[in-house]
C-alpha positions, -999 to +999 in steps of 0.1 A: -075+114+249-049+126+228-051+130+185-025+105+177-045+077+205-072+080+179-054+080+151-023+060+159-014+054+120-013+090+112+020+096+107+028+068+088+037+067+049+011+043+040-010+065+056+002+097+029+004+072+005-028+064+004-046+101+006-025+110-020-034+082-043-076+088-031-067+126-044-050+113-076-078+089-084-104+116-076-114+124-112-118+087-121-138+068-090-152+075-056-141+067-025-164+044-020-153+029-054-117+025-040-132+009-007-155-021-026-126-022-053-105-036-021-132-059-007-142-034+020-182-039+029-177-006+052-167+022+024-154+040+055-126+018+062-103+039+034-114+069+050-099+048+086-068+039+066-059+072+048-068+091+079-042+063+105-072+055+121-066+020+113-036+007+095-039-018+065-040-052+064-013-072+051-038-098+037-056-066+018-023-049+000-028-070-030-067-058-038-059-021-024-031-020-050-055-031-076-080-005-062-052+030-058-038+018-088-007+011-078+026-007-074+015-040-052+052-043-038+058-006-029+023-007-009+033-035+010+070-020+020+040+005+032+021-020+050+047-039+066+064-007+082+031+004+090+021-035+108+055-042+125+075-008+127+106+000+104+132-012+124+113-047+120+102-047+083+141-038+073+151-070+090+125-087+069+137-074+039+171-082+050+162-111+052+134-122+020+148-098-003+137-062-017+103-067-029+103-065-070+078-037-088+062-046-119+080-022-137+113-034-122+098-070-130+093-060-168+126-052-168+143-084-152+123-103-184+132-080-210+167-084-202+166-120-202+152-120-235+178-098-250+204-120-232+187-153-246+187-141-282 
């Protein structure tokens, strides 16, 4: 059995994403931390998920996010490449829109309030 039939995630960019983000947060929580911040039981399952031994779940982005620390929209772009392919998630995109960051959120309001005064 081949490397990449065991790890089938691997080479994705959620996959990077994530192990960068577990380095990042190193100095601050474990990963274990990271995995029962997410609502994981098995503290293993980030070790799956950095490692593309299992991708992540759609329904999980939001508490990951929360848990890395990070930008909810940008790790589901992530997550939705990773689940349906890229091909697939830029039709869905296409389609619902370019998924807003908080940061580009903050913005959007701050401009409406400078508009509105």
């Amino acid at each position: 059995m081949s490397d990449t039939s065991k790890k089938p995630y691997q080479d994705t960019e959620l996959a990077k994403y994530v192990e960068r983000r577990v380095l990042e947060l190193k100095s601050k929580k474990t990963q274990a931390e990271i995995a029962s911040e997410a609502g994981y039981r098995n503290a293993n399952m980030v070790s799956m998920v950095k490692s593309g031994a299992s991708k992540l779940a759609l329904d999980r982005v939001p508490s990951m996010a929360r848990a890395l620390e990070c930008d909810p929209a940008y790790l589901m772009r992530l997550a939705l490449e990773q689940a349906v392919g890229r091909t697939a998630a830029a039709a869905v995109i296409e389609i619902f829109g370019e998924p807003v960051t908080e940061n580009e959120l903050g913005w959007i309001k701050a401009i409406r309030r400078a508009i509105l005064q």
